[in-house]
N, C-alpha and C positions, 0 to 999 in steps of 0.2 A: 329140588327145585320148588320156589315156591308156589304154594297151589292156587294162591291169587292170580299169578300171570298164565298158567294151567286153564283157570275161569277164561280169562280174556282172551286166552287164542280159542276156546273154543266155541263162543258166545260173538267173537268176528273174525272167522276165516279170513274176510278181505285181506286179513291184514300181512296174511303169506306171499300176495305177488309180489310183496316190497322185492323178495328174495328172487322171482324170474328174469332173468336175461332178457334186454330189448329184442324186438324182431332182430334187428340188423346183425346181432352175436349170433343169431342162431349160426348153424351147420353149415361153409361151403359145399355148392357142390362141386360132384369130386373133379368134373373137369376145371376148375377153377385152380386145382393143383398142379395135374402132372401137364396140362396145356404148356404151363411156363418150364413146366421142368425137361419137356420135350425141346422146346425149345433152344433153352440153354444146352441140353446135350448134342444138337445140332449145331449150333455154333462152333463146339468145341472142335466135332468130329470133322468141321471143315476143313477147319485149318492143316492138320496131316491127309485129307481125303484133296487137296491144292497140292498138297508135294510129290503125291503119292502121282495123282493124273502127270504133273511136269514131269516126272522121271519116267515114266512108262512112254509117254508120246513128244516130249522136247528132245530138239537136237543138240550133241554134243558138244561142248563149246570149252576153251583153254585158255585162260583168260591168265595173262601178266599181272604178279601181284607186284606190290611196291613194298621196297627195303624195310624191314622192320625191325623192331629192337627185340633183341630177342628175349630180353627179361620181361617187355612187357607182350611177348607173344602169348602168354601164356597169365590166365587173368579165371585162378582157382579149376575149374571145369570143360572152362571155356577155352578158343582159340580166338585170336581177332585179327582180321588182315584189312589191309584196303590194296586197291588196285590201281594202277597204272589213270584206269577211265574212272578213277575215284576224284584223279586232281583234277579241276577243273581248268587249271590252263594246256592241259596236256586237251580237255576238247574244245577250249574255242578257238582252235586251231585250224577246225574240222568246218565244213559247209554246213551251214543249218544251224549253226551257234547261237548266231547274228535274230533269229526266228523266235528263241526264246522269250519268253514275255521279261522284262528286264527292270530295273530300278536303277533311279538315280543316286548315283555314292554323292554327298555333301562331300567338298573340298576343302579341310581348313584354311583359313585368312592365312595371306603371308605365303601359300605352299605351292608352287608348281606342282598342278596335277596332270596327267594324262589327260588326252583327247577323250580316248575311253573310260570314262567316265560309270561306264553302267554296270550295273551285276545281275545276274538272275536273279528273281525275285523269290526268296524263302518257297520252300514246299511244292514247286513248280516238278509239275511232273514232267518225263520225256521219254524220247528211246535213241538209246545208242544204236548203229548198225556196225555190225561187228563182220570181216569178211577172212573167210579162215586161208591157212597162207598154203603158197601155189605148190610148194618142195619140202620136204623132209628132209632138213639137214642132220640128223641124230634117227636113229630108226627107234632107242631106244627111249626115248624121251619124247610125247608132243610139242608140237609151237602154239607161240600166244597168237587170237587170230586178233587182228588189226582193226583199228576201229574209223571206219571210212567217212560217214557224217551222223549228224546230230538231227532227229527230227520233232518234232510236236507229237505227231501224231502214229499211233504204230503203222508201219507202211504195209502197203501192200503187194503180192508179184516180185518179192525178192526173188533174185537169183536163188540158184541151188549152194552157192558156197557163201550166203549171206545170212544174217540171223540179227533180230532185233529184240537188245535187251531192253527193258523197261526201269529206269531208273528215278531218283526224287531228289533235290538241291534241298540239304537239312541247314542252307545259310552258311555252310563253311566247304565242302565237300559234297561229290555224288553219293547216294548210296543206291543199292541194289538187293537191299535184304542176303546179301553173301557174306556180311562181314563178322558175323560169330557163329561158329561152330562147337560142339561138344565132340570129345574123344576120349574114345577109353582109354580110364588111368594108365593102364599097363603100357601105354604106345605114347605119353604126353610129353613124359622127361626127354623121349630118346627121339621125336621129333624135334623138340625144341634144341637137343641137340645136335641134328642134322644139321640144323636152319644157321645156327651161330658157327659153324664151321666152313658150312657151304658158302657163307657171305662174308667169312675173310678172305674168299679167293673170289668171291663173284656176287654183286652187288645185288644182282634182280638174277637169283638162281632158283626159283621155288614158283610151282605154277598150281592153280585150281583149276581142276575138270566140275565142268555145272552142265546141268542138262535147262536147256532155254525151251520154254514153249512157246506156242502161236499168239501167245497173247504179251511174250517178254516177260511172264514170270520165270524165277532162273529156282534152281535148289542145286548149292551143292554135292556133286559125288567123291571127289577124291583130292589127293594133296600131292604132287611130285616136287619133290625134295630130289634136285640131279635126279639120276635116273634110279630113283626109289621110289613107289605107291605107296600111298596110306588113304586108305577108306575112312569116307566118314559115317 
């Protein structure tokens, strides 16, 4: 090193701060870390400690799926169903339809349109009351329970054989957070096989058991395929 620039640093020190970090670099402190990192672990840990309370304290519930294809039941890990109370004309059928917050469908020029005119409006949230059925006709098999009307708001003082799921209009269909499952590999092929058998002989033969809680969150439990179980 040359001992000229040797002289200079030692004859102005000053000239070392160039090298310190502003106040504002200096050190977090430490709750400035793991604050957000609690945080974010609490997030996570909701969402399964949500399925976890609806399965321990929701009621039973047997919900009607709708026909599926069976090549696309089955989508890499996943299952994917929809239901019966997925199409939407199967509930404005029902009392309380008419209540939903709604939008105007434009008519094209030229086209006789219906009177009914309107849609639910995208993202609208709701709940279905679902009322489970009066006889067991199959001892070995549930029934689907029936879905009696549509409300805004989750109700209160249902009956004992009533249950209100909580559902959201994604603009083309209900959904209800039931519509994709995981299943173990070893069980997927030979479901999927049940399903494309079972609906050459019967169209709507495959039902979901979900445990519904007080609030209309639902979580799957189980898949009946005729009178076959498969756990989710």
């Amino acid at each position: 090193m040359n001992t000229n620039n040797i002289d200079l640093l030692v004859e102005n020190p000053d000239t070392t701060n160039a090298f310190q970090l502003p106040p504002e670099a200096k050190r977090l402190p430490a709750w400035r870390l793991w604050v957000p990192l609690l945080l974010q672990i609490g997030l996570i840990a909701a969402v399964p400690a949500t399925a976890v309370y609806t399965f321990i304290t929701g009621k039973t519930v047997v919900l009607q799926t709708a026909p599926v294809d069976p090549y696309d039941f089955l989508r890499g890990y996943y299952q994917v169903l929809s239901y019966d109370i997925s199409d939407r004309t199967n509930l404005q059928k029902l009392p309380g339809w008419k209540d939903l917050p709604a939008e105007k469908t434009p008519c094209p020029p030229g086209v006789a349109c219906p009177q009914n005119t309107q849609n639910v409006k995208p993202q609208t949230s709701f709940y279905v009351i679902l009322e489970a059925p009066k006889t067991a006709t199959n001892p070995g098999r549930p029934q689907a329970w029936k879905p009696v009307r549509v409300s805004l708001e989750n109700p209160t003082n249902l009956p004992a054989n009533q249950i209100a799921i909580k559902g959201k209009y994604n603009g083309w269909q209900m959904e209800y957070g039931l519509e994709t499952y995981y299943m173990p590999e070893d069980e997927r092929e030979k479901v999927n096989q049940e399903i494309s058998e079972a609906q050459r002989k019967q169209r709507q033969s495959f039902l979901v058991e979900v445990k519904v809680d007080k609030t209309g969150h639902a979580v799957p439990v189980s898949l009946w395929v005729r009178d076959r179980n498969y756990r989710f």
